[in-house]
N, C-alpha and C positions, 0 to 999 in steps of 0.2 A: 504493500500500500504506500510506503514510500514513494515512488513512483508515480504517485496519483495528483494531477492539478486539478481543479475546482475553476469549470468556467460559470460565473454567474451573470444570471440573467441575458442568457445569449438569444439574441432574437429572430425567430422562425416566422418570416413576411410568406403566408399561401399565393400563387402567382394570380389569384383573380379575389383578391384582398388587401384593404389597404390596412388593416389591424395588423399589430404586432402583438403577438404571442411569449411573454418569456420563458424558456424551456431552462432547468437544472440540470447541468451538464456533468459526468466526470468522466476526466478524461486523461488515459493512459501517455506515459511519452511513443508508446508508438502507435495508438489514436493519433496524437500532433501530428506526428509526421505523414500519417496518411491525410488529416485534415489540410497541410499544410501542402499537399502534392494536388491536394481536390481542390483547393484555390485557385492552385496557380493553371490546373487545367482550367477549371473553369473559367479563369482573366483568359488564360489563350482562347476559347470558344466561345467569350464576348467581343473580344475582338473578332475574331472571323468573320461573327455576325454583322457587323458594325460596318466590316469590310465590303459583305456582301449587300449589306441594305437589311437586314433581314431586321422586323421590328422589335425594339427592346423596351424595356418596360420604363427606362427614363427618361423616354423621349418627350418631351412635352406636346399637346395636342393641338390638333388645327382647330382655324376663330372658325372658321366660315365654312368649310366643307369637312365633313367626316369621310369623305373618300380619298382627302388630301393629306399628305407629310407636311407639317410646318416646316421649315429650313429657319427663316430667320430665330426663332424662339431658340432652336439647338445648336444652333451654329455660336450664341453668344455664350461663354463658360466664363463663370465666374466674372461679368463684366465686360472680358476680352474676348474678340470674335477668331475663337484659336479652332473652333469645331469646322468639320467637315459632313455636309450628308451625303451617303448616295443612295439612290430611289430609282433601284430598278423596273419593267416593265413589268405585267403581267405574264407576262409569257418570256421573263427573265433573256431575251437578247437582246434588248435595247434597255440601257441606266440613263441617267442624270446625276454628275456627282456636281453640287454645289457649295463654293467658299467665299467667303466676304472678303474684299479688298477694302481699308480698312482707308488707304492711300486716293481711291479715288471714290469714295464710298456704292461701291458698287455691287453686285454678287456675280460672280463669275461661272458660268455654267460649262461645263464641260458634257456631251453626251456623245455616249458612245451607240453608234448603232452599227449592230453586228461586227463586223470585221475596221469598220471606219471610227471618227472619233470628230466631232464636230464643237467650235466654240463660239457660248454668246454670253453678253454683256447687259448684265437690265441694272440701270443705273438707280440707285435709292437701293430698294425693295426692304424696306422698314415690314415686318410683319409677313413675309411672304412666304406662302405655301403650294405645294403642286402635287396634281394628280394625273396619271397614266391616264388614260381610255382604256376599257376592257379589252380592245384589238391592239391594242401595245403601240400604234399607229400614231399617236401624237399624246401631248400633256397640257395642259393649261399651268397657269400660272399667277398667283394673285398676289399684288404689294405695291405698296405705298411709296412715292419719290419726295414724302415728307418725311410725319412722326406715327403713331399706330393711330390718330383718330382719320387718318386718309391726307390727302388724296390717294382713292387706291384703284388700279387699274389691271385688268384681266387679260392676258395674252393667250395664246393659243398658238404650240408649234406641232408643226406636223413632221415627223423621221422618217428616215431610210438610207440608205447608205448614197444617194444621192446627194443627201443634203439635208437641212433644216429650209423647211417654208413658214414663215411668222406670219400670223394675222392677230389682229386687234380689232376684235368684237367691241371695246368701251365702246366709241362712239354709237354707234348704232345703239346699242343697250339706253347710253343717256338722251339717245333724243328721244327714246320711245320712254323714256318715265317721265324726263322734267327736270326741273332746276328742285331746288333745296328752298326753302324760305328761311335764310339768317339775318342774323344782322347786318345791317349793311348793302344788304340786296339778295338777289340768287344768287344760290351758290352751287359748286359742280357734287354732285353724290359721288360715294363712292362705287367704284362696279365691281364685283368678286363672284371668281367662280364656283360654284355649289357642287355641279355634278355632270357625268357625260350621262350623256341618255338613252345612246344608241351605237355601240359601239363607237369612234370617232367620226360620225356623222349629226349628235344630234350633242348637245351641248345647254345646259340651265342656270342660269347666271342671274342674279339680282343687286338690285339697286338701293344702296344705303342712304340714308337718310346720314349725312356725318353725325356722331357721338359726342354731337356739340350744344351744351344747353343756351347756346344764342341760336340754336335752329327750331324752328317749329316741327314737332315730332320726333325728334334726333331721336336716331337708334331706328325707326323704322325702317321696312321696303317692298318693295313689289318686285318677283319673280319672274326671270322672261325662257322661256325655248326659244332656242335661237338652230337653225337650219347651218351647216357647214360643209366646205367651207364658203358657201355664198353671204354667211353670218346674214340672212334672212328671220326678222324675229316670228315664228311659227304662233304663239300663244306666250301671251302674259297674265300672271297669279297676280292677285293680291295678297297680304300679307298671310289673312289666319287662311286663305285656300291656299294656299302657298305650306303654312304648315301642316295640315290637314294632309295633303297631298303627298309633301316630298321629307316629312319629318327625321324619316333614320337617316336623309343626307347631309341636314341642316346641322352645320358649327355652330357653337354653343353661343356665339356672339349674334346668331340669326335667330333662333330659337327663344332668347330673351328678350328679343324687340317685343316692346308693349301694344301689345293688341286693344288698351284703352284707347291708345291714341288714334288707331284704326276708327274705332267703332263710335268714338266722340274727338274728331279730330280739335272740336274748339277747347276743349281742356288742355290741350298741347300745346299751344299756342303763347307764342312769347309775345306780351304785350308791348316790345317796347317795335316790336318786327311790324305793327298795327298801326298805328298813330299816324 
């Protein structure tokens, strides 16, 4: 028994719980040593993962789309934008590894499509997140060229070893909701992408009300289907049909937009935006 360390209170986290469990431990020195070789495999087979895309449980979550990897949120460690993501395809032959240039405040995308390797440059992207299409065939991409309450705008590239094709849905999406009513006049909404709808031909994108209390309604939106790549808008939601509808793809930051505001738009209303 000489032999015997006493770990206490060592804590057993279940992988679909956020509770921590304290467990009484004792344990042998040649327990340690097998603990101590199960770590370090383990560090090796989080890396791998990490390497590969594969998702891990520290990831922080995407505002706007649940089918989307945030980048900006992981990429900042400890203040410094030291992190790297990579967000491979569906069908794992085409990735997205993305890193923040810190020098010209940019995110630098790198994507590899099958055998090729192609690169692009989206300047700001303050909050930015991105998702495959089921056909592995293109990703969207959502972020701010300010600070996280917007301005925030939606791209859309399409892969292949050909090349990268970019389009940009924003416009279209903002002329089919409107201006914002803030202070000071109209102002531009945010646009961010929700979800693909159709393999990479059908694409569901909404329109934010900025998260500004000098705007009337802030935090609200309206949902649009948009047709691709002609970016033809097909059908646009209103907020609570819009949740009703497309709920398990709504980010948490779409899902709390207040539906008083919907339903009695003059209680939202900033009186000074009146007068």
């Amino acid at each position: 028994m000489r032999n015997r360390r006493r770990l206490v209170e060592f804590f057993a986290t279940p992988s679909n719980s956020v509770a921590h469990f304290p467990v009484d431990i004792i344990v042998t020195d040649t327990m340690a040593m097998r603990m101590s070789l199960s770590v370090l495999i383990m560090s090796v087979l989080l890396k791998c993962c990490a390497a590969l895309g594969l998702p891990q449980q520290s990831l922080e979550g995407p505002s706007y789309s649940q089918q989307a990897t945030a980048i900006w949120a992981n990429i900042w460690i400890k203040k410094e934008p030291v992190g790297t993501i990579r967000i491979p395809s569906p069908d794992r032959t085409n990735a997205v590894t993305a890193v923040y240039d810190l020098k010209t405040d940019s995110t630098l995308l790198t994507v590899a499509a099958g055998t090729k390797q192609f690169k692009a440059k989206v300047q700001g992207s303050v909050g930015s997140e991105l998702a495959w299409s089921s056909d592995s065939k293109a990703f969207f991409l959502t972020y701010s060229d300010a600070g996280l309450g917007g301005e925030y705008f939606t791209l859309v590239f399409y892969v292949s070893e050909q090349g990268l094709r970019k389009l940009n849905p924003s416009s279209v999406v903002k002329r089919a909701f409107g201006h914002a009513i803030c202070s000071g006049g109209p102002s531009p909404v945010n646009v961010v992408g929700v979800a693909w709808m159709r393999g990479s031909d059908r694409i569901l994108i909404a329109a934010q009300i900025p998260p500004l209390s000098v705007c009337d309604s802030y935090n609200t939106f309206k949902a649009f289907e948009l047709a691709l790549p002609s970016a033809v808008v097909i059908k646009s939601y209103g907020q609570i049909a819009a949740k009703q509808s497309f709920w398990s793809y709504l980010g948490k930051d779409l899902r709390d937009a207040p539906d008083g505001c919907v339903t009695d738009p003059k209680s939202c209303q900033v009186p000074d935006n009146h007068r």
